[in-house]
BALOBA-1460 file (C-alpha; in Angstrom, 3 decimals):
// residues 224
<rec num="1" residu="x" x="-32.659" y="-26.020" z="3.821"/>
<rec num="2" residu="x" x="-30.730" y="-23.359" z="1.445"/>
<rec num="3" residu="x" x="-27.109" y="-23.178" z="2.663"/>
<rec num="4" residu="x" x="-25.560" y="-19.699" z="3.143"/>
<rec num="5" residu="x" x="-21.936" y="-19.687" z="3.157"/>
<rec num="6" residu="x" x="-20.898" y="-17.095" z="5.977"/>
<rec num="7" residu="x" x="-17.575" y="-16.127" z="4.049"/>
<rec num="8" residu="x" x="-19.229" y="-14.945" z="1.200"/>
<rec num="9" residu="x" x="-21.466" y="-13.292" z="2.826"/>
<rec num="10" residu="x" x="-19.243" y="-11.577" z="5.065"/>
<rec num="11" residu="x" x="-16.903" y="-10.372" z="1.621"/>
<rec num="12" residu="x" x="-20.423" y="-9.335" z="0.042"/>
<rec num="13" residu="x" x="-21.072" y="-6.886" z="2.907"/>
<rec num="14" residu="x" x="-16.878" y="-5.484" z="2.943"/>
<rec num="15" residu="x" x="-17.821" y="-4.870" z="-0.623"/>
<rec num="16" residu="x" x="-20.543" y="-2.802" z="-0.173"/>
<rec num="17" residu="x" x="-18.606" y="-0.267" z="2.338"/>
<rec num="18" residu="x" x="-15.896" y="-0.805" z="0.132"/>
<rec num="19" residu="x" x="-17.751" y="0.762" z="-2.826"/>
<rec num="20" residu="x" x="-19.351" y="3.562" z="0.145"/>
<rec num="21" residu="x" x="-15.739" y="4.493" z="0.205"/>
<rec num="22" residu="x" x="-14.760" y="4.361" z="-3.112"/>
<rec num="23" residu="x" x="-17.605" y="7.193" z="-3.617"/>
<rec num="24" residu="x" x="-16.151" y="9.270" z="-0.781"/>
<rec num="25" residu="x" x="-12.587" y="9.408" z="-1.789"/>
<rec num="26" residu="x" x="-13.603" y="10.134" z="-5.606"/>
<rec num="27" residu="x" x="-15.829" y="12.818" z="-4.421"/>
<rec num="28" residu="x" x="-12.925" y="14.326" z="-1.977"/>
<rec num="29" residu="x" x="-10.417" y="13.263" z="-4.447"/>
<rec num="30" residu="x" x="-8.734" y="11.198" z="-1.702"/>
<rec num="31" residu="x" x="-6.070" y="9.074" z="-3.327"/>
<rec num="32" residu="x" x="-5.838" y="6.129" z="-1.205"/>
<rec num="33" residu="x" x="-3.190" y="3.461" z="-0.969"/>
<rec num="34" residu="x" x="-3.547" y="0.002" z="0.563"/>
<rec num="35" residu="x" x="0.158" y="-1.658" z="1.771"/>
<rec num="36" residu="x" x="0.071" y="-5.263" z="2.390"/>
<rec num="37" residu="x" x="2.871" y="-7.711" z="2.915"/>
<rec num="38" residu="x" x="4.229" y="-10.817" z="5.276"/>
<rec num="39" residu="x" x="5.352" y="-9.712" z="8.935"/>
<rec num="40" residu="x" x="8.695" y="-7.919" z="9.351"/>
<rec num="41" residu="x" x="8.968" y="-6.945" z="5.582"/>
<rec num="42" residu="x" x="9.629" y="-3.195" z="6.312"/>
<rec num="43" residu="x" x="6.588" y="-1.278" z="6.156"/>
<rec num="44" residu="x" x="6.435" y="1.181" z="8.508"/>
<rec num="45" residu="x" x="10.030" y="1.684" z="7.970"/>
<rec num="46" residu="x" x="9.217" y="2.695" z="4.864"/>
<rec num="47" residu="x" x="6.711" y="4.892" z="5.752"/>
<rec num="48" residu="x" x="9.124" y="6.605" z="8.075"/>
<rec num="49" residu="x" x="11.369" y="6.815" z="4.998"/>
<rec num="50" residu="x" x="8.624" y="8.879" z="2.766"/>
<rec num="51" residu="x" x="6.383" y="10.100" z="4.964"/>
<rec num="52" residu="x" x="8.420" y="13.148" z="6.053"/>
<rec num="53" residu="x" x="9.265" y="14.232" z="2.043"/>
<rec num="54" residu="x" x="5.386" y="14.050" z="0.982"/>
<rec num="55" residu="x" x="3.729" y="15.423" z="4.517"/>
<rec num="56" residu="x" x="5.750" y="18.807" z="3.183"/>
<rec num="57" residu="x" x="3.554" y="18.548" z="-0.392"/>
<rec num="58" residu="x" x="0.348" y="16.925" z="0.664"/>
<rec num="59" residu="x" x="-2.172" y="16.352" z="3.534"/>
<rec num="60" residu="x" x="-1.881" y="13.453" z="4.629"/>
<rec num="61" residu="x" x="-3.212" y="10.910" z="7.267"/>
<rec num="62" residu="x" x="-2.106" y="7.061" z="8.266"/>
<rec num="63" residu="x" x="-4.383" y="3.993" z="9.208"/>
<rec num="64" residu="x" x="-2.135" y="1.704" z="10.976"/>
<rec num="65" residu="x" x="-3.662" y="-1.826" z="11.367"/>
<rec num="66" residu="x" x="-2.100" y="-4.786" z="13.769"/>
<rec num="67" residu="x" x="-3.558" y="-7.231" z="16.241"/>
<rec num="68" residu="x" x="-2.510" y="-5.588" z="18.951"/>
<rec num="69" residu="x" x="-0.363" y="-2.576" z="20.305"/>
<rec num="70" residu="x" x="0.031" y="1.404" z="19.037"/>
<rec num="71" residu="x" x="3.386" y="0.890" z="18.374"/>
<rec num="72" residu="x" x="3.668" y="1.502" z="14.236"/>
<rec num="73" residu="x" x="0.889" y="4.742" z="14.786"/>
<rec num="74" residu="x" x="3.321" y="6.261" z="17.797"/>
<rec num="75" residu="x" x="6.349" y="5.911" z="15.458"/>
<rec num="76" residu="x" x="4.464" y="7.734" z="12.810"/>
<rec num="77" residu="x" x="3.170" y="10.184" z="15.274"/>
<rec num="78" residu="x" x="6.476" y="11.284" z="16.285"/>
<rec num="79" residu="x" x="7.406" y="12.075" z="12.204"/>
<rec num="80" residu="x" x="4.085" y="14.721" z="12.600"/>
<rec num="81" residu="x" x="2.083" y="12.521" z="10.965"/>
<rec num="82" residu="x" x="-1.656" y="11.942" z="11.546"/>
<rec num="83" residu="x" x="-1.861" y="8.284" z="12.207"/>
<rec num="84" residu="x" x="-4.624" y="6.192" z="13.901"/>
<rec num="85" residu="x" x="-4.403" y="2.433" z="15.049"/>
<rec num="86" residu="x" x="-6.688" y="-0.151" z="14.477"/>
<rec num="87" residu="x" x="-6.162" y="-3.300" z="16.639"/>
<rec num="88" residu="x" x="-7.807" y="-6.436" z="15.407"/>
<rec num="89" residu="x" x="-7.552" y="-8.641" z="18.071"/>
<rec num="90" residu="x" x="-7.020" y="-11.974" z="16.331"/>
<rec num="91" residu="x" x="-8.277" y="-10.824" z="12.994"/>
<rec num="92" residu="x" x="-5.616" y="-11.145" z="10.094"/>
<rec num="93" residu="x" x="-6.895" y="-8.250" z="8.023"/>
<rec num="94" residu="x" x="-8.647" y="-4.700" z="8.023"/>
<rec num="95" residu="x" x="-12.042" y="-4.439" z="7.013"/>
<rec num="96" residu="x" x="-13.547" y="-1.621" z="5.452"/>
<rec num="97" residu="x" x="-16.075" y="-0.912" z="7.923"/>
<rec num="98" residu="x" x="-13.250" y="-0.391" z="10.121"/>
<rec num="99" residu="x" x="-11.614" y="2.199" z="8.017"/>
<rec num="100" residu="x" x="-15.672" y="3.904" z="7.098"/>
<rec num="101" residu="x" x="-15.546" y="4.113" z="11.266"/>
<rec num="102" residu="x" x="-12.219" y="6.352" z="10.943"/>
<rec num="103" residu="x" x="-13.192" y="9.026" z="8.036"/>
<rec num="104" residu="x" x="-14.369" y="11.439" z="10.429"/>
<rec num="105" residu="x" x="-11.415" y="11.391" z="13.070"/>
<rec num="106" residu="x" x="-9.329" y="11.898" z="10.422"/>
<rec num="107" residu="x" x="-10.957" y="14.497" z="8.357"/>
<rec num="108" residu="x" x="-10.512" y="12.507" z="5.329"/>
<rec num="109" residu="x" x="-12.558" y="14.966" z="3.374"/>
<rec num="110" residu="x" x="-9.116" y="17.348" z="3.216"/>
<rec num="111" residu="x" x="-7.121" y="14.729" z="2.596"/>
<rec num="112" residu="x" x="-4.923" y="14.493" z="-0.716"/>
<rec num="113" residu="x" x="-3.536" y="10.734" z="0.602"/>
<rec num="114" residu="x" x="-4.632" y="8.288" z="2.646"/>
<rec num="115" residu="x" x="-2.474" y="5.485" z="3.229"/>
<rec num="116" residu="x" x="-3.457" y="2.049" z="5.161"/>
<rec num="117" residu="x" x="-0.605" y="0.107" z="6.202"/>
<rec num="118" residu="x" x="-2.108" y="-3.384" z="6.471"/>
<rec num="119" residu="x" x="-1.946" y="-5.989" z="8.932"/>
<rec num="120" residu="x" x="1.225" y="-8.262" z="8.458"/>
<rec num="121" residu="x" x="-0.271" y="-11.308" z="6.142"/>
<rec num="122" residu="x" x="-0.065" y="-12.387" z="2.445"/>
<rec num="123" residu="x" x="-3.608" y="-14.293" z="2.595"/>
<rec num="124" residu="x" x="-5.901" y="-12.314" z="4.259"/>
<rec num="125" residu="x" x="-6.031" y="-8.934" z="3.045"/>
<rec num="126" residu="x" x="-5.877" y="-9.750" z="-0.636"/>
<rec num="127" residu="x" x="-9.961" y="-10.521" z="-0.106"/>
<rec num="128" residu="x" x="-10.541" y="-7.671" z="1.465"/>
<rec num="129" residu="x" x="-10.975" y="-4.246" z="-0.746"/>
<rec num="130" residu="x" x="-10.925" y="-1.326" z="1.328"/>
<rec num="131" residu="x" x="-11.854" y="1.303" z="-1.276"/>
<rec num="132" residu="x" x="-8.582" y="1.871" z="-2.356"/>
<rec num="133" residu="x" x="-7.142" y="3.212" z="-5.862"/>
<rec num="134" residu="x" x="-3.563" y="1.185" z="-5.477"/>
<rec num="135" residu="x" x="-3.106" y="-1.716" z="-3.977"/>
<rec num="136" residu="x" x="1.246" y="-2.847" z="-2.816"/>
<rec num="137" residu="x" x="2.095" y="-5.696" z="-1.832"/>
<rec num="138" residu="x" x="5.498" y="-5.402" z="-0.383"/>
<rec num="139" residu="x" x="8.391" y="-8.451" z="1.160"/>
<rec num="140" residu="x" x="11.743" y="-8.537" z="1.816"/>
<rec num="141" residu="x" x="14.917" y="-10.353" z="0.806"/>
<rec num="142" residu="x" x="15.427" y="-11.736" z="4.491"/>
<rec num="143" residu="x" x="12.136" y="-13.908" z="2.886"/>
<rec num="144" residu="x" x="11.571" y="-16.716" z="0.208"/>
<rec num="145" residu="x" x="11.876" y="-15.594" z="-3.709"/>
<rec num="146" residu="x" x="8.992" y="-17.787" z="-3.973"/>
<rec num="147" residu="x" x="6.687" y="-15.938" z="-2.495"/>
<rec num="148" residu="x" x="4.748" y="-14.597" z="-5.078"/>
<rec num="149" residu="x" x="4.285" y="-18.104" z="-6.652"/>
<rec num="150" residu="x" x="2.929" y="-19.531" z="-3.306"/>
<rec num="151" residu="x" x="1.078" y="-16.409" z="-2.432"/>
<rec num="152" residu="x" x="-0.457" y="-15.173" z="-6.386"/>
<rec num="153" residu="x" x="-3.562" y="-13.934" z="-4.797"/>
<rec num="154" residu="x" x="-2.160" y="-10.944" z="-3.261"/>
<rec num="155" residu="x" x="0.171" y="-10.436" z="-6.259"/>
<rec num="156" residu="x" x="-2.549" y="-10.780" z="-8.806"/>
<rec num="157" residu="x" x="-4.910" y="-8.020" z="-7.415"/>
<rec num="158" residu="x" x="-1.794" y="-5.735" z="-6.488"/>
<rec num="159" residu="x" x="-0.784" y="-3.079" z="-8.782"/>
<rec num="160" residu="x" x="2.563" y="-2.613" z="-7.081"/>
<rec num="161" residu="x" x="5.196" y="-4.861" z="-5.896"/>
<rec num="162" residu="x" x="7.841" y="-3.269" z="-3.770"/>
<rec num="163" residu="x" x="10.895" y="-5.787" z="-2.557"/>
<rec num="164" residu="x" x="12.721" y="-4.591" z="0.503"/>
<rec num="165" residu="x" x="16.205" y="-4.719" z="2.553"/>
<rec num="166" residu="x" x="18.413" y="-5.164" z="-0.753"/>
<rec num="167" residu="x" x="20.946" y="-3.856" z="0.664"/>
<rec num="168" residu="x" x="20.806" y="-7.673" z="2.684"/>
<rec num="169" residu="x" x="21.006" y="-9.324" z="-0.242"/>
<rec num="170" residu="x" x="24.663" y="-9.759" z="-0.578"/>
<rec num="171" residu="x" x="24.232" y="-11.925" z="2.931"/>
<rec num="172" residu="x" x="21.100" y="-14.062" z="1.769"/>
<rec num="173" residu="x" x="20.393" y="-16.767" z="-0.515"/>
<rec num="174" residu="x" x="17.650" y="-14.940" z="-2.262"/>
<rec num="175" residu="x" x="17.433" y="-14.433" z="-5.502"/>
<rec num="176" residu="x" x="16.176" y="-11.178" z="-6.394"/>
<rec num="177" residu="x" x="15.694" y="-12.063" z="-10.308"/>
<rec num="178" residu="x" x="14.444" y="-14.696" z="-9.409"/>
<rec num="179" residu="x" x="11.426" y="-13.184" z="-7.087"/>
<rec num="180" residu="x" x="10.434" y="-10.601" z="-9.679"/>
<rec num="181" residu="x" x="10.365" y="-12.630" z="-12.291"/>
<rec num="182" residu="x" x="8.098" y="-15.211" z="-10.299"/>
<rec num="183" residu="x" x="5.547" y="-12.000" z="-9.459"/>
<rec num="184" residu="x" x="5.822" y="-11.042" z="-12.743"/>
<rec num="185" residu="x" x="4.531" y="-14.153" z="-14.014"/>
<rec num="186" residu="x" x="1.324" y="-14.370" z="-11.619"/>
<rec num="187" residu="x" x="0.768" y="-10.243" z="-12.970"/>
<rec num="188" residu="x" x="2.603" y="-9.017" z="-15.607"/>
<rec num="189" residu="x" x="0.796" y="-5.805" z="-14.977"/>
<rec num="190" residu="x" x="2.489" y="-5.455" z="-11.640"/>
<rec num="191" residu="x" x="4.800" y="-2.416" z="-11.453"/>
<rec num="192" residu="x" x="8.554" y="-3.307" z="-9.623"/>
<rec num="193" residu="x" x="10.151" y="-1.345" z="-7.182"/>
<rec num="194" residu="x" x="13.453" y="-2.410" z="-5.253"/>
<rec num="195" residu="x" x="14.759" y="-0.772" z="-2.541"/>
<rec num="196" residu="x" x="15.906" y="0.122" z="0.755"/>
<rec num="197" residu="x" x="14.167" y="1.552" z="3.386"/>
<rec num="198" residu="x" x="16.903" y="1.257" z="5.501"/>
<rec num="199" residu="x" x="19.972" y="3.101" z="3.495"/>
<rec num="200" residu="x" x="16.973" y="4.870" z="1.449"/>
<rec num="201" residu="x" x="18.068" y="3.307" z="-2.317"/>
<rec num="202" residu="x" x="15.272" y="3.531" z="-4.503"/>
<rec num="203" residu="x" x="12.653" y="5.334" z="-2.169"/>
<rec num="204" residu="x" x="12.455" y="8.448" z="-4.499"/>
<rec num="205" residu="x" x="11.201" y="6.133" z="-7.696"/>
<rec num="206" residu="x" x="8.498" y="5.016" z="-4.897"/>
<rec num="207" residu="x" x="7.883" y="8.808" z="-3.779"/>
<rec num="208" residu="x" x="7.363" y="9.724" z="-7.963"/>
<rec num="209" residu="x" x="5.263" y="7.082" z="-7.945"/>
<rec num="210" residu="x" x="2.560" y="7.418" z="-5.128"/>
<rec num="211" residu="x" x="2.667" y="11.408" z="-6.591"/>
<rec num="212" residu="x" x="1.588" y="10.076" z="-9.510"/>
<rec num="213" residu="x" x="-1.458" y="8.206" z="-7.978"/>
<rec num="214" residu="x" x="-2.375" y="11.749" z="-6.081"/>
<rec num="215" residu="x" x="-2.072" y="13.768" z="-9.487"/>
<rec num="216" residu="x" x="-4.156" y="10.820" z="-11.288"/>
<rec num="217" residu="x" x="-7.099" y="11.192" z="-8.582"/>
<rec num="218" residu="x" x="-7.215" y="14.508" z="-8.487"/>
<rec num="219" residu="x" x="-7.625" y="14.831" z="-12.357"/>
<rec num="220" residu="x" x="-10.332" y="12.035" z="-11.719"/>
<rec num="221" residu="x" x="-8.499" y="8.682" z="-12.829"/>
<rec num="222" residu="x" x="-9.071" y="5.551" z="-11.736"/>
<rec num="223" residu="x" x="-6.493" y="3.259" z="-11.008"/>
<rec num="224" residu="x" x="-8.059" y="-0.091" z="-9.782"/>
């Protein structure tokens, strides 16, 4: 009896709509962005943070993903933003069948960015590819500076590394050295952002940066 291991098998088919997308947004020249990170790390206050400086420059449109409630999509909603919610239920990650299911809603086709805020979890969504050019992983200093060495999957496919809440760090133990030399050493590819979403320190290196993604699909670049 040939054994057929279900996870693989279940990756195999994300991949496929993965690469279905992938086609889409080069055709479209969608640049897509993919933010992952540990609960409570600050994403959607970041996005609040951004969100209102490059929604006067580009189209753009929000997948929100969480196990349950609207909550992150209404707080984008009320920026102007065109956000959608995708509630998973007990599932610890977004598939990309689940963002294929959204294109249409959200008239991706016009879109110059598409960002997916992921689900809150450093394990899950760094086996998922959902057809996206950039890939952040993003945690805070309220967290462990060991992160990235106990979490290196996430870190090792991300291209981006953003670090959170510095403006706590005066009132933590955490080292931030420390923590970007430790993701540095899992990806020495990774680019390093440090900020605050909170007092807004550092978001415009951030803002340059996803620009720079945008301008780099349009011309046709690939970034993954």
């Amino acid at each position: 009896m040939t054994r057929i291991d279900i996870n693989e098998k279940i990756l195999s088919k994300n991949d496929m709509a993965a690469d279905r997308l992938r086609k889409r947004f080069k055709e479209t020249g969608t640049a897509v962005i993919n933010i992952a990170s540990a609960p409570g790390s600050g994403k959607t206050t970041l996005l609040e943070k951004i969100l209102p400086q490059l929604k006067t420059r580009y189209r753009l449109a929000v997948i929100e993903g969480d196990l349950r409630t609207e909550n992150d999509a209404n707080r984008l909603r009320a920026l102007g933003v065109n956000a959608v919610q995708i509630q998973t239920g007990d599932a610890c990650h977004l598939e990309a069948v689940q963002i294929e299911k959204l294109l249409d809603d959200l008239q991706t086709d016009n879109l110059d960015l598409l960002i997916i805020e992921n689900i809150g979890n450093l394990v899950c969504p760094a086996s998922y590819d959902l057809g996206e050019d950039a890939m952040f992983v993003m945690l805070s200093v309220a967290e462990g500076d060991d992160k990235p060495a106990k979490y290196p999957t996430i870190f090792h496919n991300a291209g981006y590394f953003i670090l959170n809440k510095t403006d706590l760090a005066p009132y933590t133990d955490f080292d931030i050295q420390k923590c970007l030399n430790n993701a540095l050493s899992v990806n020495s590819k990774l680019k390093l952002f440090t900020l605050s979403a909170r007092t807004g320190e550092g978001i415009n290196k951030l803002i340059e940066a996803i620009e720079g993604i945008i301008k780099n699909k349009k011309e046709g670049g690939v970034l993954k």
